[in-house]
N, C-alpha and C positions, 0 to 999 in steps of 0.2 A: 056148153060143155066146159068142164073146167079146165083148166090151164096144169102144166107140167112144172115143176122149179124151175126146169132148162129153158120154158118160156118168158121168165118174168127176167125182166133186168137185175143183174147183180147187185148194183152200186148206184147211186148217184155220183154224178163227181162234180165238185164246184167249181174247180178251175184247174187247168192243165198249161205249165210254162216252164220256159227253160230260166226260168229267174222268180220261182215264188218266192213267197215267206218261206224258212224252213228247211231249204234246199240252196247248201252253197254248191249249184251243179261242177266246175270242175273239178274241186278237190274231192268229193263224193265218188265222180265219174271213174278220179282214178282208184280211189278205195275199194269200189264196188267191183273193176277189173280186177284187180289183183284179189279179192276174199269170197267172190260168187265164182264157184266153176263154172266153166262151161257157158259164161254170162258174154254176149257182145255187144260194145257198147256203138254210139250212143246210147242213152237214154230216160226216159219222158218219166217224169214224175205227176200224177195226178192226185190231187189232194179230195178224198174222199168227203162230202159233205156231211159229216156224221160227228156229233160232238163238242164240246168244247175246250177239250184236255188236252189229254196226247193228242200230236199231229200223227196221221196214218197216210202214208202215199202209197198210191197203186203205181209199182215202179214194173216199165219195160224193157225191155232191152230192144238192138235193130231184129233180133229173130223173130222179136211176139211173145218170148217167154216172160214171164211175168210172176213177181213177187211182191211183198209189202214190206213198205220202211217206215218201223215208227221212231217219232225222237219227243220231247217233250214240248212246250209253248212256246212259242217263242217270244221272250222277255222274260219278268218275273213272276212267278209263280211258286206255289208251295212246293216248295221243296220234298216234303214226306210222300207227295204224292204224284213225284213225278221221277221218281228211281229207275231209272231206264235197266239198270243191272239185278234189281230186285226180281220188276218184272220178269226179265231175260230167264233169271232163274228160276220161279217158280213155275213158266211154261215149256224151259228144258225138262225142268224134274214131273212136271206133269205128263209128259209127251215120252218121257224114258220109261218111267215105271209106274203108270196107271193106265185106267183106261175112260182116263175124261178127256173127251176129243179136244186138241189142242192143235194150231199150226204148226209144221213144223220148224225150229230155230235154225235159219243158218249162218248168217254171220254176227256178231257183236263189234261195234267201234265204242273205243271209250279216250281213244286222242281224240281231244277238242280242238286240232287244228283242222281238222280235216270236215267239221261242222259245226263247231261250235259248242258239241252239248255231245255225250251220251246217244246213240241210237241204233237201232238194230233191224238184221232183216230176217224174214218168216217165210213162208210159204205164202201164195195169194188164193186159198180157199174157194174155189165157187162155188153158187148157189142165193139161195134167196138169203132177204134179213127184211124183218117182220118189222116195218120201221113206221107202218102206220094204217090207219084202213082202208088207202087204193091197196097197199100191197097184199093186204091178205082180201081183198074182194071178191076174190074169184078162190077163194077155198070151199071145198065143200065140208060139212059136219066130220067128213071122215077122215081128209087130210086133218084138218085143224086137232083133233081128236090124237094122231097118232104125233101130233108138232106139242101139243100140250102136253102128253103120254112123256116123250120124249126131250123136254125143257124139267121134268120132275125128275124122270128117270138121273141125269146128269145132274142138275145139282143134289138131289139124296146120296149120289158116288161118289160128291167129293165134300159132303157133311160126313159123311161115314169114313174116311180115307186112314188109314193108321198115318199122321202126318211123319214119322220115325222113318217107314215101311219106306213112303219115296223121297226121305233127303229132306224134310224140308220141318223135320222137327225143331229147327232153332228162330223159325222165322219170328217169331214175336211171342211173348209173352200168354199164357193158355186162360191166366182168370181176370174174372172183372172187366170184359170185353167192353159192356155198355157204359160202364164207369170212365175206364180211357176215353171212348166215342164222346161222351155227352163233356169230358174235361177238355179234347183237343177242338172239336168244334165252337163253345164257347171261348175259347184260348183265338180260332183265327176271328173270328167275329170283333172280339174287343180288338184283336191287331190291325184288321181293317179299319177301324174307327172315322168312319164316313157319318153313323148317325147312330139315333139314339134307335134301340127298339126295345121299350120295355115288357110289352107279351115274349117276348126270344127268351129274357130272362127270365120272367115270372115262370114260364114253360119250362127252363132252366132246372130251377131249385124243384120245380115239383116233381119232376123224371127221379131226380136223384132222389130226393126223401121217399120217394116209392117204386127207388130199383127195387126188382124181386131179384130171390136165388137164381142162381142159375139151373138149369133141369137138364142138360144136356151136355156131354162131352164136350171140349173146346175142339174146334174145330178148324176144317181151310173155310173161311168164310172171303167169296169172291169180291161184296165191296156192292157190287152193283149189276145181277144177274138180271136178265130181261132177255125178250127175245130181241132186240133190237142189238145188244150184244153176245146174238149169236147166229152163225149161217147155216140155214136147212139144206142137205141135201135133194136129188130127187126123190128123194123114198120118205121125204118131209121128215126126217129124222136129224138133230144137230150133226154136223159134222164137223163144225170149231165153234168154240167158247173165245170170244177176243175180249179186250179190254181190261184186262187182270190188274189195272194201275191202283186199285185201293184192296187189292188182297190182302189178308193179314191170317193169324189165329185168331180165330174167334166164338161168338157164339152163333151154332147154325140157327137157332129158333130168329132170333134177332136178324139176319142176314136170309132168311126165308121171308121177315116179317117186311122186308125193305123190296124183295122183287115181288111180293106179293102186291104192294101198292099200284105194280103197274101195269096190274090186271084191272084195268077200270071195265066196268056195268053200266048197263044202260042206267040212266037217273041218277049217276053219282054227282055231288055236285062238285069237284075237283081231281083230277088224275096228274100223277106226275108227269104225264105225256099231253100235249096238246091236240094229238088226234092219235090214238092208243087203237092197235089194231084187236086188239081184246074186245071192240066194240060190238065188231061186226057179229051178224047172228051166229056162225058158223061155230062161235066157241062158247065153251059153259062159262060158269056163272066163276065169281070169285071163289066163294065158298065152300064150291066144292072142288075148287084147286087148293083150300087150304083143309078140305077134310081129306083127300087124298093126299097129300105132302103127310099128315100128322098118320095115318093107316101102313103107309108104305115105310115110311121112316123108323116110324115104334117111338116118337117124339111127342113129350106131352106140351100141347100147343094151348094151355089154361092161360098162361099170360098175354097171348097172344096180342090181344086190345093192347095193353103197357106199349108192346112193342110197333105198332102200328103209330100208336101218336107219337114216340122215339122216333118213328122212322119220320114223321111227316115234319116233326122241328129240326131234325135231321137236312131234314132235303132246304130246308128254308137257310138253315145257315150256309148251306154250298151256295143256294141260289142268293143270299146276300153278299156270300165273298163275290159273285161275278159280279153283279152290282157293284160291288167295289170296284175292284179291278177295270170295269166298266169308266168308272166315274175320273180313273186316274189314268185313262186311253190306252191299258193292255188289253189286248183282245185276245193275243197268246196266238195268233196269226190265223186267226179264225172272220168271216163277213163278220161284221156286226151291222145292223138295221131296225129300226124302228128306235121307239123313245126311251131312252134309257133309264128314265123312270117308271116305264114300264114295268120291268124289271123287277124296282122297289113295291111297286102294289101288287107284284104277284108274291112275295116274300109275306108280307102283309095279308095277304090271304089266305096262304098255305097256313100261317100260323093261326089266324081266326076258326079255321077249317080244326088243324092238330087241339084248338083248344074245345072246340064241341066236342071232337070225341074224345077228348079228358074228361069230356063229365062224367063219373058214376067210377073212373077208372083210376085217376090220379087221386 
């Protein structure tokens, strides 16, 4: 028999203390009393196992009520992508005036004495998150069906979104979206300067000599849409979108082409997920999430391959800067485990991978 959302466990969580990374518990303690109504404190900070960016805690209070506090790494890390007040913003102006399911915001800290950094609190959403194939195991054809229905439905809402309409027409710059992407990620690559990679560049020069136009409105492009950042209700339908830390204007085809990677197929030989719950039989195929994305939308999806090996040199530079970052002991208050050259040979392959399917396309 299959299983309900309100059967599966919410969260992982990887460790829960009155003294993590992340959390200066008194000073917080008292912030959190005096900016959460109705909040009583003690309370327990659980640092969600999800990630490697932003830190998210599953925060309680003594009653059981229960919200989420994110704040950014802890140590150093990119700055552009770790805007605690950016975020704050673009998921008030989402949760005010659209209707792309978003947490609710409630409080904002931006004194640094009271933690350190920038951090905020949300609503703590329950429901499932689709974070690999034990979790969707026990879906049948027709949950998964209206989970995949409804992962297109919301990101087509906020490709399509008059960005003016909720506030948030000034966030970045509207042309040349893949232009900036492919200048600032070879920009943190050479800043890490841990090692040589010369496929990253050769990948490089060839993205740009054969950017195409753009075909689509500029858009809210989230950064990094997946079901892993986002939680089903029980009616298997989103009912938040988390993770908004590399949102921008941008281009939707290009920001389609990046969550579409992480719909892996049986027989792929690489997926940005090391166990992608896309796997399981329960859900269709790639191809026909990107023939429905391109039907639904009214988006002509011709270049779509371009942006595919974009995304997959893409993903190789993030995954070099942790390899950096890695190699000079920031973990940004996250486990780290296993060899940390590991790391470097999966960057190494993602890009051997992005450059087969640049054959016929670059």
């Amino acid at each position: 028999m299959a299983l309900t959302v309100a059967e599966y466990q919410t969260e992982a969580v990887e460790s829960s203390s009155a003294d993590i990374p992340g959390v200066d518990v008194a000073p917080v303690t008292a912030w959190l009393d005096d900016n959460i109504a109705d909040s009583e404190p003690p309370f327990t900070f659980d640092l969600i196992a999800a990630g490697g960016s932003n830190l998210t805690f599953r925060l309680a209070d003594s009653e059981g009520r229960q919200w989420a506090l994110r704040r950014p790494p802890v140590g150093s890390a990119l700055a552009t992508a770790h805007d605690m007040g950016r975020e704050w913003r673009i998921m008030a102006a989402l949760g005010e005036a659209s209707d792309v399911p978003v947490p609710e915001m409630v409080a904002f800290c931006d004194d640094h004495s009271v933690n350190g950094a920038d951090f905020y609190v949300m609503s703590f959403v329950e429901g499932l998150i689709l974070r690999d194939q034990e979790s969707a195991a026990a879906m049948t054809s027709e949950q998964a069906e209206i989970a995949t229905q409804s992962l297109l439905d919301v990101q087509i809402a906020f490709h399509t979104l008059d960005l003016d309409d909720v506030g948030l027409g000034d966030l970045g710059r509207r042309e040349d979206y893949v232009g900036r992407q492919l200048k600032r990620w070879r920009r943190q690559v050479d800043a890490a300067g841990v090692r040589e990679v010369p496929l990253l560049i050769e990948l490089h020069e060839r993205l740009s000599t054969a950017k195409p136009p753009e075909k689509a409105p500029a858009a809210l492009a989230h950064g990094d849409y997946r079901f892993d950042n986002t939680v089903l209700n029980d009616q298997w339908k989103i009912a938040a979108v988390l993770d908004w830390e590399l949102c921008t204007t941008g281009n939707p085809i290009a920001d389609f082409a990046w969550s579409l990677q992480y719909w892996a197929d049986p027989g792929d030989k690489m997926s940005f997920l090391t166990d992608p719950p896309t796997l399981q039989d329960c859900f269709v195929r790639r191809d026909e999430v990107a023939d429905r994305y391109a039907a639904q939308s009214g988006f002509d999806l011709s270049d779509l391959p371009y942006y595919a090996v974009f995304s997959w040199w893409k993903q190789a530079c993030i995954v070099e800067g942790a390899y950096a970052r890695r190699l000079k002991g920031m973990s940004g208050g996250m486990a780290t485990t296993g060899d940390v050259h590991d790391i470097a040979r999966r960057v190494d392959a993602m890009l051997d991978h992005a450059a087969e399917m640049a054959v016929g396309v670059l």
